[in-house]
C-alpha positions in Angstrom: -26.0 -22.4 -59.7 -23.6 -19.9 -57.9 -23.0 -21.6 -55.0 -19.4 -23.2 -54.6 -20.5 -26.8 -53.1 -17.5 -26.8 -50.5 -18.2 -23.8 -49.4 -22.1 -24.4 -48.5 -22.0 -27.8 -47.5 -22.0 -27.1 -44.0 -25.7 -25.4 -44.3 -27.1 -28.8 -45.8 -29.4 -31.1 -43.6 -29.9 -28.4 -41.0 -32.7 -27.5 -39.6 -32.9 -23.5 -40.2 -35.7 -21.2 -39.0 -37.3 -18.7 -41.5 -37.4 -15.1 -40.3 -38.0 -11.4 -42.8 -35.9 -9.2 -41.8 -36.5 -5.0 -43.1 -33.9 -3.0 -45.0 -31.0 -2.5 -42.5 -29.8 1.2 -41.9 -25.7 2.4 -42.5 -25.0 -1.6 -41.9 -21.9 -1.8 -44.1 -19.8 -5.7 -45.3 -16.7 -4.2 -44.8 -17.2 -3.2 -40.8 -17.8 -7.6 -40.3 -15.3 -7.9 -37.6 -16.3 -4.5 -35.5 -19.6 -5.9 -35.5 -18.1 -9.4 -34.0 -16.6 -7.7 -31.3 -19.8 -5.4 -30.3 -22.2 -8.1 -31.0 -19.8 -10.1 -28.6 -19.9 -7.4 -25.8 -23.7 -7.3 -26.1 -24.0 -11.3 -25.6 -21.8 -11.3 -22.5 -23.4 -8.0 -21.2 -27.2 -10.2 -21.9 -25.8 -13.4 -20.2 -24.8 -10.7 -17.1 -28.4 -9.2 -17.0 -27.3 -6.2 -18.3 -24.0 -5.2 -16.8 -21.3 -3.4 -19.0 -18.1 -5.8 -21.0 -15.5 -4.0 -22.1 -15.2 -4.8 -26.2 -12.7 -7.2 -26.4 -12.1 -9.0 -24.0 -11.9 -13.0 -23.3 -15.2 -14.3 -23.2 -16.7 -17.3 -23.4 -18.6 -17.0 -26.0 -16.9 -16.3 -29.4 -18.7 -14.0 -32.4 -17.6 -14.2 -35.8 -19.0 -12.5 -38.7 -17.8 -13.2 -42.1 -19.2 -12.7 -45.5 -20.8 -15.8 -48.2 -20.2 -14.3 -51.7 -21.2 -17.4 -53.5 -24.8 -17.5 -52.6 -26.4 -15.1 -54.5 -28.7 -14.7 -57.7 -27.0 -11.8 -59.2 -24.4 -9.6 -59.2 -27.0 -6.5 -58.0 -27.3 -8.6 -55.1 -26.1 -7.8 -51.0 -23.7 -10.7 -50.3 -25.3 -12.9 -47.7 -23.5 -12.7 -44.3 -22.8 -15.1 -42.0 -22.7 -15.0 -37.9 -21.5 -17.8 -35.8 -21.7 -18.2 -32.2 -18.8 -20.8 -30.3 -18.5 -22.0 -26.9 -15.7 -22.7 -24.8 -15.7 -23.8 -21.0 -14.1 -21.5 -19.2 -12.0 -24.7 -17.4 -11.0 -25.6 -20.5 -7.9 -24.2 -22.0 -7.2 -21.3 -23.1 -6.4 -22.9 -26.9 -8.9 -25.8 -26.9 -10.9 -26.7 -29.4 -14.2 -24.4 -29.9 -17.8 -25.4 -29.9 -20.4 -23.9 -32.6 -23.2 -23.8 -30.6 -25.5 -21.2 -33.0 -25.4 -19.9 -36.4 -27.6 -17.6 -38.5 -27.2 -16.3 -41.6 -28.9 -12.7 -43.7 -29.0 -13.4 -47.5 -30.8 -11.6 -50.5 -31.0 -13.9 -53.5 -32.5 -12.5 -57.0 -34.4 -9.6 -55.0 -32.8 -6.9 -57.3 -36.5 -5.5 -57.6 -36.5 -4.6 -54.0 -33.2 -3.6 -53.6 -33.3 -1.1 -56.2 -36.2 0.9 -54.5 -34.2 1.1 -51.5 -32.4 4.0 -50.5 -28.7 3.5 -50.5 -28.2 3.5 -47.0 -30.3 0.8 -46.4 -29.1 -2.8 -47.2 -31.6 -5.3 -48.5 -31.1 -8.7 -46.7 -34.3 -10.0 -46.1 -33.9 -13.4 -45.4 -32.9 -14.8 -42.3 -32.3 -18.1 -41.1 -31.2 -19.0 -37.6 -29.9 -22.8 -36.8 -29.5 -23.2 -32.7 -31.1 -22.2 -29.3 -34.2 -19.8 -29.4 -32.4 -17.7 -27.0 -29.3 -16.7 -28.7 -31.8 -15.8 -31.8 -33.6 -13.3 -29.7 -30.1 -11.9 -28.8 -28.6 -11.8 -32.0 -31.6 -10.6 -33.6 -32.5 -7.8 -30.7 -29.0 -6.6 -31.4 -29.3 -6.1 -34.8 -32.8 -4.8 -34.7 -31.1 -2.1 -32.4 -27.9 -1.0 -33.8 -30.1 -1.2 -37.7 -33.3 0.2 -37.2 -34.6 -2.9 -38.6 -37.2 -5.4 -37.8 -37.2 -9.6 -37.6 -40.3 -11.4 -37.9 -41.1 -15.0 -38.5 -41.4 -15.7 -41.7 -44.2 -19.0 -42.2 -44.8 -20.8 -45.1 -48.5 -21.5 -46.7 -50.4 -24.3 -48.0 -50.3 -22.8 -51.2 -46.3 -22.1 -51.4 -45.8 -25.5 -49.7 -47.7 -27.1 -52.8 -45.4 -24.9 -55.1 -42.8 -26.2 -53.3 -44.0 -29.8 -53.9 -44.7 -29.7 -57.4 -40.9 -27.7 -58.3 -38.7 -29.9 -56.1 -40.7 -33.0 -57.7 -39.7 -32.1 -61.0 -35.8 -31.1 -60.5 -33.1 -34.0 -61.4 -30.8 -35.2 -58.4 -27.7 -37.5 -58.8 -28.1 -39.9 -56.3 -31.2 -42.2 -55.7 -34.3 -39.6 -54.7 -35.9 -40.4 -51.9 -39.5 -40.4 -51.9 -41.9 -37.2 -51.9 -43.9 -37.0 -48.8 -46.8 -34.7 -47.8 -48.1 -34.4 -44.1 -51.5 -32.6 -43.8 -53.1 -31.7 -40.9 -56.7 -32.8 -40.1 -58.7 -29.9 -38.5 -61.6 -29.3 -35.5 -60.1 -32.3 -34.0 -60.4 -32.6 -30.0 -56.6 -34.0 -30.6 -54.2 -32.5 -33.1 -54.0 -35.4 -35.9 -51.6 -35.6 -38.8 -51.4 -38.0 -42.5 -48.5 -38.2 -44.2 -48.9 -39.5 -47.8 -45.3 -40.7 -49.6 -45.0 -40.5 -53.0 -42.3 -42.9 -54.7 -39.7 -40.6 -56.7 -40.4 -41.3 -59.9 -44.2 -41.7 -59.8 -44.6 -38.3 -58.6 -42.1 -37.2 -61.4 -43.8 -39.0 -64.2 -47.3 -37.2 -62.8 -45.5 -33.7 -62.8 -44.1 -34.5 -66.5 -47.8 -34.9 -67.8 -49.3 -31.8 -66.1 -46.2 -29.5 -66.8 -46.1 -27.9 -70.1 -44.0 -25.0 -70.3 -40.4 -25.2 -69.8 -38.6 -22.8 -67.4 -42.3 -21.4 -66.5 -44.5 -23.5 -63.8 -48.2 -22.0 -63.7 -50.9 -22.2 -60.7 -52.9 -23.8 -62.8 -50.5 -27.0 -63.4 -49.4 -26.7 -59.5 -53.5 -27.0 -58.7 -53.6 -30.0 -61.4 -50.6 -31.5 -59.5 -52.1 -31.2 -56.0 -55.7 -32.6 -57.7 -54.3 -35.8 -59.0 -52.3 -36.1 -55.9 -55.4 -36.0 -54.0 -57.8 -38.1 -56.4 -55.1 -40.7 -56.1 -55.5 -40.5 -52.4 -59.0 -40.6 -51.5 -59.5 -43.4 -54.5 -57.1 -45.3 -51.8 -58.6 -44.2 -48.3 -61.8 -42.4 -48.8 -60.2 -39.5 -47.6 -60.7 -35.7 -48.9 -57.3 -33.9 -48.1 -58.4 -31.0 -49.9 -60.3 -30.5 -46.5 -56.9 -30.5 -44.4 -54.4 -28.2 -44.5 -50.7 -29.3 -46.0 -48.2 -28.4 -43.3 -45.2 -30.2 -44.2 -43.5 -31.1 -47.6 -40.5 -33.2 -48.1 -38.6 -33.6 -51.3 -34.7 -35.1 -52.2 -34.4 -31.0 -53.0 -35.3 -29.5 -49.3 -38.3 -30.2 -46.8 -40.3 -27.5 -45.6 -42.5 -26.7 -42.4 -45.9 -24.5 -42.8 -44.2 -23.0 -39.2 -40.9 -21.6 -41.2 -38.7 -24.2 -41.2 -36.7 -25.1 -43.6 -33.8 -28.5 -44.5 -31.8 -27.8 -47.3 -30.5 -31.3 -49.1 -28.8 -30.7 -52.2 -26.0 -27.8 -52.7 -26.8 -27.4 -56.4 -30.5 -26.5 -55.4 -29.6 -23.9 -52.7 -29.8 -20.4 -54.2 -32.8 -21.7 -56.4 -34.3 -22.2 -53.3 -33.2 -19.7 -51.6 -34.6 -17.6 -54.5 -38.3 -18.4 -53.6 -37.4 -18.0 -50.3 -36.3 -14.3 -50.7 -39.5 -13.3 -52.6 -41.4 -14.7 -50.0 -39.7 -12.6 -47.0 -40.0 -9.8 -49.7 -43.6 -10.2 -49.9 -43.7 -10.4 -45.9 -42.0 -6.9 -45.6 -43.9 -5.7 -48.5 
């Protein structure tokens, strides 16, 4: 993997929010901190219902925009970028210590495919993923949708990617002790919304994945629908309950956990841009 583990550490056992983002128009890496400054102007000018801030200025809300090399999948690919937002109470001192209070972050990760068909002043970053307040998304991301030309949209996740999902991270080798693989499906035409979750020890679900996948370095639907079956089998043997008549909303591995609503935990640093990898093609396929 790419990614420099000290460098990424702080986007591990967050809770990000999935969002597809369209090719963004004369947005250029080396322009970071102008951006900062006008993305700052526009936040303080929001939080004032719409009256004018001069561009630099103290305010109390700090933008920074900086550039993550290391997570990429290639070297065709956009560096991902990187904008924090900080607070500091105006009572407080001038120098005292800031508070991160949002963070998002644009990446493109093996989507040289895309890329390639894109003209070149267009800049392929397709993924977004926002940790903080709703609100300060909708600002950050109306502000790029305006000064881009481009559009944000939440990016969900299926049943059937979630059961990808479930059968890749089951298979991948972790360090430390793995911590058990749990599903949560939801039951439907319920008068009340009701959920099952259905753990998995580690090594169970790792020993099932071992005798249903065949090809190295290739996983097929076929072996991900065998997966899911015996998964299932196992389950109703158990409880005389059919989850192949729920839906699978939530999936939860040592690798990452994943929402059906597009949310998304990242757990282990040397799993990150593979990850982030399916993540890109599906906000490609979104855009698409």
């Amino acid at each position: 993997e790419n990614a420099d583990p000290q460098r990424t550490a702080f986007l591990l056992r967050k809770q990000w929010t999935l969002y597809s983002v369209t090719p963004m128009y004369r947005f250029s890496s080396a322009h970071l901190r102008h951006y900062a400054r006008l993305l700052s102007a526009f936040i303080a000018a929001e939080k004032q219902k719409g009256l004018a801030v001069e561009i630099g200025v103290e305010l109390d809300i700090k933008v920074a925009v900086s550039s993550l090399p290391d997570l990429k999948g290639s070297n065709q690919d956009q560096a991902a970028i990187l904008v924090q937002l900080s607070s500091r109470s105006p009572a407080s001192q001038k120098n005292s210590e800031e508070k991160l209070i949002w963070s998002g972050w644009f990446c493109c990760v093996s989507g040289d495919d895309f890329s390639q068909n894109i003209p070149e002043d267009f800049t392929c970053l397709p993924l977004f993923l926002a940790n903080g307040a709703e609100c300060y998304t909708s600002i950050v991301g109306s502000w790029f949708q305006k000064t881009f030309d481009c559009l944000f949209r939440r990016l969900a996740i299926s049943p059937l990617n979630l059961s990808w999902m479930a059968a890749m991270w089951t298979g991948c080798k972790v360090d430390k002790t793995a911590s058990a693989v749990e599903l949560v499906f939801s039951v439907p035409r319920l008068p009340q919304p009701l959920d099952i979750s259905y753990a998995i020890h580690p090594e169970d679900a790792k020993a099932l994945w071992a005798t249903v996948h065949k090809t190295p370095g290739e996983i097929t639907q076929e072996e991900v629908d065998v997966f899911m079956d015996c998964l299932y089998s196992h389950f109703h043997r158990h409880f005389k309950i059919h989850l192949s008549a729920t839906k699978l909303v939530k999936v939860s591995t040592a690798i990452a956990s994943a929402h059906c609503e597009g949310i998304i935990k990242f757990l282990q640093s040397q799993y990150l841009t593979g990850v982030l990898m399916l993540l890109t093609e599906l906000a490609i396929s979104q855009i698409q």
